[in-house]
C-alpha positions as a Python dict, from the first residue, in 0.01 Angstrom:
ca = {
    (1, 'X'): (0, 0, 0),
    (2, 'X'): (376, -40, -49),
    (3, 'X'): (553, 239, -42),
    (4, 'X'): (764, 260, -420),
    (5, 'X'): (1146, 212, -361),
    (6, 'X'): (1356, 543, -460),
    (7, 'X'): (1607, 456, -718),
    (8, 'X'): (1977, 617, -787),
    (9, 'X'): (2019, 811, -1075),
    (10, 'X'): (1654, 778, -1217),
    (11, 'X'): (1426, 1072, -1327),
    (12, 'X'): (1072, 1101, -1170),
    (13, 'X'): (802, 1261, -1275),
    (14, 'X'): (627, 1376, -993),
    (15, 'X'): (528, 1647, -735),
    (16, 'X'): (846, 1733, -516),
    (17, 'X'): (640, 1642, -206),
    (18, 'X'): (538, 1326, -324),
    (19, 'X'): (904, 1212, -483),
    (20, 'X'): (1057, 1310, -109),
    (21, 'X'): (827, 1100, 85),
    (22, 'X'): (968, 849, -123),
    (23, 'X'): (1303, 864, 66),
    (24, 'X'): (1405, 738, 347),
    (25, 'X'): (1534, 948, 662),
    (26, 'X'): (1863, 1097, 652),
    (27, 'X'): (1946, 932, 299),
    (28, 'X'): (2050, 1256, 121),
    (29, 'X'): (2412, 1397, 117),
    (30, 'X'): (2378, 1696, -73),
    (31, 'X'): (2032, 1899, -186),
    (32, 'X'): (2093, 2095, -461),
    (33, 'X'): (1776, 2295, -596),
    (34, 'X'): (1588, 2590, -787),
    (35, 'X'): (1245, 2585, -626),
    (36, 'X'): (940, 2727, -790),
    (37, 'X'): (854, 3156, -766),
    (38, 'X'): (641, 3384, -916),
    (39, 'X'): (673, 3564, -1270),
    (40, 'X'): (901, 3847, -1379),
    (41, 'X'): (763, 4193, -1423),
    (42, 'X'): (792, 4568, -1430),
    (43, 'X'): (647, 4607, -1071),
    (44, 'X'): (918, 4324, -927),
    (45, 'X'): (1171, 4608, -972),
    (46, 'X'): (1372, 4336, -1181),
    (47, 'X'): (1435, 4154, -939),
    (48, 'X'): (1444, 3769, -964),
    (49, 'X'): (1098, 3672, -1001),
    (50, 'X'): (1104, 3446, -1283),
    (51, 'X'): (884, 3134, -1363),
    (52, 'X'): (998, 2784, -1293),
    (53, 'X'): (645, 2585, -1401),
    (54, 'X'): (383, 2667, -1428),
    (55, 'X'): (215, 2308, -1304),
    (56, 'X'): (458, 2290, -1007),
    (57, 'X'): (382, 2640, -912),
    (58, 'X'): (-4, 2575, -845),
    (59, 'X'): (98, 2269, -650),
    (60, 'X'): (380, 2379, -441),
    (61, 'X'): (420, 2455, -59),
    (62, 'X'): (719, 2555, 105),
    (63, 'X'): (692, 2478, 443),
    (64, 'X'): (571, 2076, 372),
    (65, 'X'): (860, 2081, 91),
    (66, 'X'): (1106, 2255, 376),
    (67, 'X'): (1020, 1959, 636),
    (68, 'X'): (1032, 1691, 382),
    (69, 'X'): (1362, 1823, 301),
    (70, 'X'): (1485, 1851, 649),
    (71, 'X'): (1367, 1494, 681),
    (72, 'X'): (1596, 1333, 396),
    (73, 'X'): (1869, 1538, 462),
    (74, 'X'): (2179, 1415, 650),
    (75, 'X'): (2462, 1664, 493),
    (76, 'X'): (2408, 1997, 348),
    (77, 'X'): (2207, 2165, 77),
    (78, 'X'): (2145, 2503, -122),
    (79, 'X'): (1809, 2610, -214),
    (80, 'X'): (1787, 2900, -503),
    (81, 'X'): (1438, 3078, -412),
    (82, 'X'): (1295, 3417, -489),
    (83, 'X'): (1305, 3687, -271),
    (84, 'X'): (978, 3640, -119),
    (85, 'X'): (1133, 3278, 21),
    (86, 'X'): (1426, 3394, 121),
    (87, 'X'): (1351, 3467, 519),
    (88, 'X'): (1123, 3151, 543),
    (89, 'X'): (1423, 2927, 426),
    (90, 'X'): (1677, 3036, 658),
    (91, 'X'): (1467, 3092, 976),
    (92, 'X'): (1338, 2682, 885),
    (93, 'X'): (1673, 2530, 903),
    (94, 'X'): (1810, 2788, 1139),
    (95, 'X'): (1555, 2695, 1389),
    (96, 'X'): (1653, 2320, 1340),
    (97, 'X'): (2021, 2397, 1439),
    (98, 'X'): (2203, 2340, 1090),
    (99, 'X'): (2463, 2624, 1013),
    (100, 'X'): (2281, 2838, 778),
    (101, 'X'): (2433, 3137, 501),
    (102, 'X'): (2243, 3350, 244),
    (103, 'X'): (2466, 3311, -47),
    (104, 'X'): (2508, 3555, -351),
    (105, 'X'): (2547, 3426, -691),
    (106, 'X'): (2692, 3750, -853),
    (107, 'X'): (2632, 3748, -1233),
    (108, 'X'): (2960, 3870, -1424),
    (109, 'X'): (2727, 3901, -1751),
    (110, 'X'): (2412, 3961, -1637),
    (111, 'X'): (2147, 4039, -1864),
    (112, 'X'): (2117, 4404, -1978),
    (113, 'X'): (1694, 4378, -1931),
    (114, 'X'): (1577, 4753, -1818),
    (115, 'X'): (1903, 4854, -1750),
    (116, 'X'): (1837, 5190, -1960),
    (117, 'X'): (1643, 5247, -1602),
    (118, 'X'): (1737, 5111, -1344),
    (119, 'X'): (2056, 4945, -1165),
    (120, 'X'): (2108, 4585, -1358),
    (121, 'X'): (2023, 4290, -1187),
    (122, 'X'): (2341, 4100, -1184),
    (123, 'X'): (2251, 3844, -853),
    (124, 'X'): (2039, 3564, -720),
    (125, 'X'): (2018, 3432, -392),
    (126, 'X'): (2003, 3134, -242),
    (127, 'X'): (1992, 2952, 103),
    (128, 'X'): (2285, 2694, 219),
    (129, 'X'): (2211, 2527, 508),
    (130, 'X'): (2462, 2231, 671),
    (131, 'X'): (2441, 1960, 928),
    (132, 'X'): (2730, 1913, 1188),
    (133, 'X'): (2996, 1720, 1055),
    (134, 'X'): (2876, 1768, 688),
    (135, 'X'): (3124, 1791, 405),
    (136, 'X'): (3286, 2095, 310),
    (137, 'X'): (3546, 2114, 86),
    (138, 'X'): (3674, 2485, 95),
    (139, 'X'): (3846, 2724, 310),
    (140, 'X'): (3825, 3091, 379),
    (141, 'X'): (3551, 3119, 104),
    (142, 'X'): (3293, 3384, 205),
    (143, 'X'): (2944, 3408, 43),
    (144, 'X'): (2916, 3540, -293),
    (145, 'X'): (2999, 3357, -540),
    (146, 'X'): (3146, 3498, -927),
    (147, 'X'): (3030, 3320, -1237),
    (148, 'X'): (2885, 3404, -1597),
    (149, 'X'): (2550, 3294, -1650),
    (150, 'X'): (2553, 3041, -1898),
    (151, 'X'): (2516, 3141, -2253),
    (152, 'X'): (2260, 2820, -2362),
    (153, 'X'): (1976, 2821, -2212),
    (154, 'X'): (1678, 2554, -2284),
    (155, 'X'): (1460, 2634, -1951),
    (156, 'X'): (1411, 2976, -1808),
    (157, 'X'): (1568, 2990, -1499),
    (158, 'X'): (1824, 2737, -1587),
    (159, 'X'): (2146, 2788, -1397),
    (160, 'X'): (2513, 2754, -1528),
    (161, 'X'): (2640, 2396, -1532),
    (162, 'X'): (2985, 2520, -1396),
    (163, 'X'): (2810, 2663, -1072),
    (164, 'X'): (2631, 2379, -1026),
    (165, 'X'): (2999, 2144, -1008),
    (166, 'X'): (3139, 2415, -808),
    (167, 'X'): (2876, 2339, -562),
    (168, 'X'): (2883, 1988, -578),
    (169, 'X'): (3264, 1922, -528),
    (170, 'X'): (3219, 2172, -249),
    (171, 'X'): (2949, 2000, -50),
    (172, 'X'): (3000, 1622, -131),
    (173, 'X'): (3243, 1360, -242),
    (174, 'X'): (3187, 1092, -475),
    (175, 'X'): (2955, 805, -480),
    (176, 'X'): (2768, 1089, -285),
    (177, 'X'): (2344, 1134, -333),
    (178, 'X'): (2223, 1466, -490),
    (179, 'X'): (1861, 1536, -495),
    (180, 'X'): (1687, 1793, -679),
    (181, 'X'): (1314, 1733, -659),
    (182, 'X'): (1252, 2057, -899),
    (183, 'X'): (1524, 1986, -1122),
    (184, 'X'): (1392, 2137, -1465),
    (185, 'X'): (1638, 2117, -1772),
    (186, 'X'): (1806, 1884, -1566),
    (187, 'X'): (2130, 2070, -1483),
    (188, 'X'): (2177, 1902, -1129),
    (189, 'X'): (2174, 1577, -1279),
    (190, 'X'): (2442, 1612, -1548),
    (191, 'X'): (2639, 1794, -1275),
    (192, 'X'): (2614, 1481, -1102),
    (193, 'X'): (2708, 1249, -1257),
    (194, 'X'): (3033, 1486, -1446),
    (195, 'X'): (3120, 1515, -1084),
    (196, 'X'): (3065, 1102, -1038),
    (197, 'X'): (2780, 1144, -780),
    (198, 'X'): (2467, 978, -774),
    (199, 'X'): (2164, 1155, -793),
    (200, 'X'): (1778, 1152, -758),
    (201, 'X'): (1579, 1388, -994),
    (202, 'X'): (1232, 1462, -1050),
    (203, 'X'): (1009, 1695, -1192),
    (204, 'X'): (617, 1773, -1202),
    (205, 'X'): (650, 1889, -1570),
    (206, 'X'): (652, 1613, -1822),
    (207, 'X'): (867, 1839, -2060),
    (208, 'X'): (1141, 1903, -1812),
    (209, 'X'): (1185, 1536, -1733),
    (210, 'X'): (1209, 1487, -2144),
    (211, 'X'): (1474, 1774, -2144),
    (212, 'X'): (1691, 1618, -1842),
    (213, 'X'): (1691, 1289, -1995),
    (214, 'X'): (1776, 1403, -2314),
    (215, 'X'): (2081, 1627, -2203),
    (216, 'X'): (2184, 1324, -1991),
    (217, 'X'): (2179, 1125, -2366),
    (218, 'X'): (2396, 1395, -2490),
    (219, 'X'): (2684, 1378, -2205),
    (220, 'X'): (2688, 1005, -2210),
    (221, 'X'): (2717, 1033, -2538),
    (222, 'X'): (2983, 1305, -2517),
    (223, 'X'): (3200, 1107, -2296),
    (224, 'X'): (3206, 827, -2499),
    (225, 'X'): (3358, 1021, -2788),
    (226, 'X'): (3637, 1158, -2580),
}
């Protein structure tokens, strides 16, 4: 069978294993992604725990997603995770000699959930990982990064737009490739393509690959007005 030819700045609907063995070897510049975890709770200490699918949940494995990754990959990439993934992620890449941080994204709203108890949650981690010679547009930068959450959210775990472009002018230049094979409400792809990269998006969930094209409809149509 032929294998299907991976298009620029097209939505799949598909597993994330099955949309990156669609890619070619070293073909991505930048990953950008929110992989799926486990459920929020009382017992998780409110920690981040929260849902991202159910359908992609029951389907997913990290280690085949980590080597397909590694695979694609020929700059950098950050990998939100829960804190259950957190060791796997780094010792992967770390044992496949890329330069590899555990970054802090420090909440300066964070939401006030059990905080009549306990310390407020106010951060979520995430694994950057970089090839030699990758871009890297910053200097004397260290690891955690401030930024509100956003205040709209149409997906659970969505992440603020503005963190997302700070990423991407950090580790890529335009005309650039951005792949998020999880990508939900679709917040790496209009990041992309405000930041005039390319991209490569997919989904499992039918109703996340509605809400990324429609919110791509909406910036197009944005930009055309102004």
């Amino acid at each position: 069978m032929k294998k299907e030819t991976i298009q620029l700045n097209k939505i799949y609907q598909k597993d994330a294993i099955l949309l990156l063995r669609m890619i070619d070897n070293n073909f991505i510049d930048l990953v950008l992604t929110d992989i799926p975890y486990e459920k929020v709770n009382k017992k998780s200490n409110g920690l981040r725990n929260l849902d991202k699918g159910e359908a992609n949940k029951k389907t997913f494995e990290l280690r085949d997603f980590l080597v397909e990754i590694d695979r694609v990959t020929r700059g950098s990439g950050y990998i939100f995770c829960g804190k259950e993934q957190i060791s796997e992620i780094f010792d992967y890449f770390n044992s496949k000699n890329y330069s590899v941080r555990l970054m802090i994204w420090e909440k300066t709203n964070p939401s006030p959930m059990n905080s009549k108890h306990v310390w407020l949650s106010g951060v979520e981690s995430f694994i950057y990982f970089k090839k030699r010679g990758a871009t890297f547009n910053e200097k004397y930068k260290n690891t955690v990064i401030k930024m509100p959450n956003g205040s709209s959210k149409i997906h659970l775990t969505q992440k603020p737009l503005k963190l997302f472009e700070y990423l991407i002018d950090v580790s890529s230049n335009k005309g650039d490739i951005v792949l998020d094979p999880c990508v939900g409400s679709g917040t790496t792809a209009v990041a992309s393509k405000k930041k005039a990269r390319n991209f490569i998006v997919g989904d499992i969930n039918k109703k996340y690959c509605q809400m990324t094209e429609k919110r791509i409809k909406d910036y197009d149509i944005q930009e055309k007005l102004f």
